[in-house]
Phi, psi and omega in degrees: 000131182283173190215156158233149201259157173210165179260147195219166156064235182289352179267338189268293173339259176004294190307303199304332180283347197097269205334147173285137190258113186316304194212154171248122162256143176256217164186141239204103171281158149057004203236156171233181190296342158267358104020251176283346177300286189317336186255000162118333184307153167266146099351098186235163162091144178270322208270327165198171161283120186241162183212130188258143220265141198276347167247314173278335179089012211266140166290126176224136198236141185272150191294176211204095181277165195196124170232151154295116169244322171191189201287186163051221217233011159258344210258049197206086211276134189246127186238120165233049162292149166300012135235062167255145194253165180306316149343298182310305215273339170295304173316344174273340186272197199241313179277156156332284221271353181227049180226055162252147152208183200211115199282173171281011173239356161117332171327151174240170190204128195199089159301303236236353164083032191301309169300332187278341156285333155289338189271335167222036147090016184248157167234139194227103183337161201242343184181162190326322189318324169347291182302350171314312195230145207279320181323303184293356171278332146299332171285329165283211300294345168256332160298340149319291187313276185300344183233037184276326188303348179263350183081014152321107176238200205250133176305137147350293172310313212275013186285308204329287188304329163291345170269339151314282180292322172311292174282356176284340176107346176319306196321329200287356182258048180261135151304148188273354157277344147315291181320313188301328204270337160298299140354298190276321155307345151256357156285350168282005217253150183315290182251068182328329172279011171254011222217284178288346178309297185306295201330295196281004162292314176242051149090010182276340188290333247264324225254308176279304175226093186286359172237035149262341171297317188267350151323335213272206182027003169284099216268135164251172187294124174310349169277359168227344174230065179304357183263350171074295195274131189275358168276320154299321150334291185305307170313325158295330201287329196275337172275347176271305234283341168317300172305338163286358175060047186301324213068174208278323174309309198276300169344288208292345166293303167309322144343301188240040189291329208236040166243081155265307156334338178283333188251008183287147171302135139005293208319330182243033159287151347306339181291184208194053180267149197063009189284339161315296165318311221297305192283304203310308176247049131297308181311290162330275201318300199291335184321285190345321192270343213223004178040057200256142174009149154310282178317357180250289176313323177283329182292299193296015157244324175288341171279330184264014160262325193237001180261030141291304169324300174287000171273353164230046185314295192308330198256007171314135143286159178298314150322307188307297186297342158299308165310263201321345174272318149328291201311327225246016179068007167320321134341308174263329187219070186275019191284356170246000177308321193297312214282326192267348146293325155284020167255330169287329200281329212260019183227292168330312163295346201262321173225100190284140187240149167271353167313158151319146186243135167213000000 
């Protein structure tokens, strides 16, 4: 049986937008796995068949309809017979702008109006179906995040629908390694602090990270946080060390550095005293929860221990700065040094001092 191949998703979005397309994915219309077996492909994944191509490695997947059974990312019974159509299988995905595809002449076929949503800057679920799986109120949020520098925002309709899934408890059947590859992708993303922004509009950080959640309205002394709000705070430090192109370890230490300050009592606001200490095994929990990398948990526990300390790097004795390089396992691991000054240099620019910039 003949089958036909198409380019689908984030390789098709990108071109249109200008942008380099990160990975090319295909789909494999009309074809069954032997199919693609018989030309040499490999065979990855359990839940359906993907298949990697024997010279390029590029993933190509067979089309696919998904119906919702039951919770979380298992809860999902999947039909890829060879008559299932492109149509079918564009319907199923979750933006509007990444439900395209592009024929071997270059056509693009877009049912669901994915282009008249790059034209105006939105990002919008392709259908109810959305709320089926919890994942994707993360996954917009990081796409919001990586493309707000294009002027992208999240449709109305689809706030709705993330608000929905926030309060409904799905969130709570999410694997914490689904969750983490969303996560990192938005600290890797042009702008991270829109990546928490989308969150806490409709109510998920509240759900995923609650303890970044009680930042927000948390006032610190205005002579050092003209921005006042300790939630905010954090969003800029992730956004600058983003424009400096810092990487996603250092974005995520600033995340979560300052959430000691969320448990300080009412009573001693603006200060924040101990709030380092304080913070750490807040830090700890969500590393835990969210199950993220070694290289992601040490640095976010050495920032959120010590960048009041490195911030008064300069006025140090020398002894003093050996303790703190000591404290800070510098010694042992110095492959982290760059990162963890530049997550301290990035809350200083951030917060103006009459310290040293360094």
């Amino acid at each position: 049986m003949a089958y036909r191949v198409y380019l689908v998703g984030g390789a098709v979005r990108d071109a249109l937008l200008g942008l380099e397309p990160r990975e090319n994915d295909w789909v494999v219309v009309g074809g069954r796995p032997e199919d693609l077996l018989d030309r040499g492909f490999r065979q990855v994944g359990a839940s359906f068949p993907v298949f990697l191509h024997p010279e390029s490695g590029e993933e190509y997947a067979l089309a696919r309809r998904e119906r919702k059974e039951g919770h979380g990312y298992h809860g999902f019974t999947v039909d890829f017979a060879p008559d299932v159509t492109l149509e079918e299988d564009l319907l199923r995905r979750d933006l509007t702008i990444n439900a395209m595809a592009q024929d071997e002449h270059g056509r693009i076929i877009d049912p669901l109006g994915g282009r008249k949503d790059l034209k105006r800057r939105v990002l919008r679920h392709v259908s109810p179906a959305f709320r089926e799986d919890p994942l994707r109120v993360l996954r917009v949020a990081r796409f919001a995040a990586r493309l707000a520098p294009l002027g992208f925002t999240v449709h109305p309709s689809t706030m709705a629908l993330m608000r929905d899934i926030s309060a409904s408890g799905e969130l709570g059947h999410l694997a914490a390694e689904r969750s983490w590859a969303e996560v990192e992708g938005g600290m890797a993303s042009a702008r991270p602090g829109v990546f928490i922004e989308v969150l806490r509009a409709c109510g998920a950080l509240q759900r995923l990270l609650p303890e970044v959640d009680v930042l927000f309205g948390v006032p610190q002394p205005e002579k050092y946080h003209p921005e006042i709000d300790t939630g905010l705070h954090v969003q800029m430090a992730m956004d600058f060390a983003a424009e400096r192109g810092w990487g996603p370890e250092v974005v995520f230490s600033l995340l979560l550095h300052d959430l000691g300050k969320g448990i300080t009592p009412s009573e001693e606001w603006p200060s924040h005293l101990r709030h380092e200490q304080r913070g750490v095994p807040l830090a700890r929990r969500v590393c835990e929860r969210l199950k993220a990398p070694n290289r992601y948990r040490r640095l976010a526990l050495m920032v959120t221990a010590l960048h009041l300390r490195c911030h008064r790097l300069t006025e140090m004795k020398p002894a003093t700065r050996l303790k703190l390089i000591e404290e800070a396992d510098l010694l042992r691991r110095p492959e982290l040094l760059d990162d963890f000054v530049r997550a301290c240099d990035c809350l200083l620019y951030t917060s103006p001092s009459p310290r040293d910039k360094f």
